[in-house]
C-alpha positions as CSV (number, residue, x, y, z in Angstrom):
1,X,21.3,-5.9,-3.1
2,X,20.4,-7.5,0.6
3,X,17.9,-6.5,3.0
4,X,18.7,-3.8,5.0
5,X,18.1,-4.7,8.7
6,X,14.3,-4.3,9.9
7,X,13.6,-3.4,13.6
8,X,10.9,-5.7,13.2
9,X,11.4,-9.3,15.0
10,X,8.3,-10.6,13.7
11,X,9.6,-13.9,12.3
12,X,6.8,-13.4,9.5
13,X,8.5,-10.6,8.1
14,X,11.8,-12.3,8.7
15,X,11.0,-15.0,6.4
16,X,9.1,-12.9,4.3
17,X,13.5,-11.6,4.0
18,X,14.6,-15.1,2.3
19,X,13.0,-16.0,-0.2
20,X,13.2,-13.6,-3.5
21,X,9.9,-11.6,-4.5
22,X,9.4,-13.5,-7.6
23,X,9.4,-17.0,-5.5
24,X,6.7,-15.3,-3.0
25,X,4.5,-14.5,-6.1
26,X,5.1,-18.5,-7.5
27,X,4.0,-19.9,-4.6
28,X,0.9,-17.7,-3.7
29,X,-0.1,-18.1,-7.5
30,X,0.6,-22.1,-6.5
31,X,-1.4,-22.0,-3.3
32,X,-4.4,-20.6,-5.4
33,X,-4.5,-17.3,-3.5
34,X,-6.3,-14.9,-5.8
35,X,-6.1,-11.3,-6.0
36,X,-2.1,-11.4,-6.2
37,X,-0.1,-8.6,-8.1
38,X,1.1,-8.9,-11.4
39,X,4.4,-7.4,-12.7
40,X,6.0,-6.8,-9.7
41,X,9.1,-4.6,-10.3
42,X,11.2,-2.2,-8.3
43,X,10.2,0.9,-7.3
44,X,13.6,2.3,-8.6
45,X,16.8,0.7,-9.5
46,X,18.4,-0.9,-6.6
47,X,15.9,-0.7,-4.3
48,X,16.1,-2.5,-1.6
49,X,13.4,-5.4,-0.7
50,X,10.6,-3.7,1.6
51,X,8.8,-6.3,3.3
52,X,6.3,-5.6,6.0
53,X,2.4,-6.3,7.0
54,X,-0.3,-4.4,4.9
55,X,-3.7,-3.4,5.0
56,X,-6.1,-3.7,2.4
57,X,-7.9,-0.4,2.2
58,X,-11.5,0.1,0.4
59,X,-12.1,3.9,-1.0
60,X,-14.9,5.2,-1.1
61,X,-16.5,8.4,-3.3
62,X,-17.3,11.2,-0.6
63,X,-20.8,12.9,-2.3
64,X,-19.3,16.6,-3.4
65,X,-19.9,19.4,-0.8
66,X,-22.0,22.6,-2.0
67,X,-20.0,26.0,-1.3
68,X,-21.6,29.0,-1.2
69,X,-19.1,31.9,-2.9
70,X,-19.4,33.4,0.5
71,X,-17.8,30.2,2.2
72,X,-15.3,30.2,-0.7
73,X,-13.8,33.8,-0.3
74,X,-13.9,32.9,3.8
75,X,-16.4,35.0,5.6
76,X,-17.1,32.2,8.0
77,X,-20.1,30.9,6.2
78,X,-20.4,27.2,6.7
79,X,-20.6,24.8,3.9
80,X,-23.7,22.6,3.5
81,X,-24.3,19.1,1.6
C-alpha cells in the first residue's frame, strides 16, 4: 500500500517515505545504533506507513496518595501524601 500524503514538508520525514521499514531497521542495525526495535510489524493489516518525529519518554512511579474515606465519598476533604 503507499504512503498517504503527509502535510509535513520536513524532507526528514519525506525520505523517512522511501525506503521500506525493514531497510530503515538494516541500516540503523548497520550504523551500530543501539536501542532499535525488534519485530517490527503492522499495527493492522494494511496499514499504511506512519512516519513522523518521536520523543522518547521516561515514566516514572508517582508514590501512592493516602485518601481519607471522607475524601473518597467527596465531602471536600483533601487528600494528603
Amino acid at each position: 500500500m503507499a504512503p498517504l500524503p503527509l502535510a509535513s514538508r520536513d524532507p526528514i520525514i519525506q525520505a523517512y517515505l522511501k525506503p521500506s521499514t525493514p531497510n530503515v531497521s538494516d541500516a540503523l542495525d548497520r550504523l551500530g545504533v543501539h536501542g532499535a526495535p525488534h519485530g517490527i510489524v503492522p499495527l493492522w493489516p494494511g496499514c499504511p506507513k506512519i512516519v513522523g518525529r518521536a520523543i522518547t519518554m521516561h515514566l516514572v512511579r508517582l508514590p501512592a496518595l493516602k485518601i481519607s474515606h471522607a475524601a473518597a465519598v467527596g465531602n471536600g476533604s483533601r487528600c494528603t501524601r
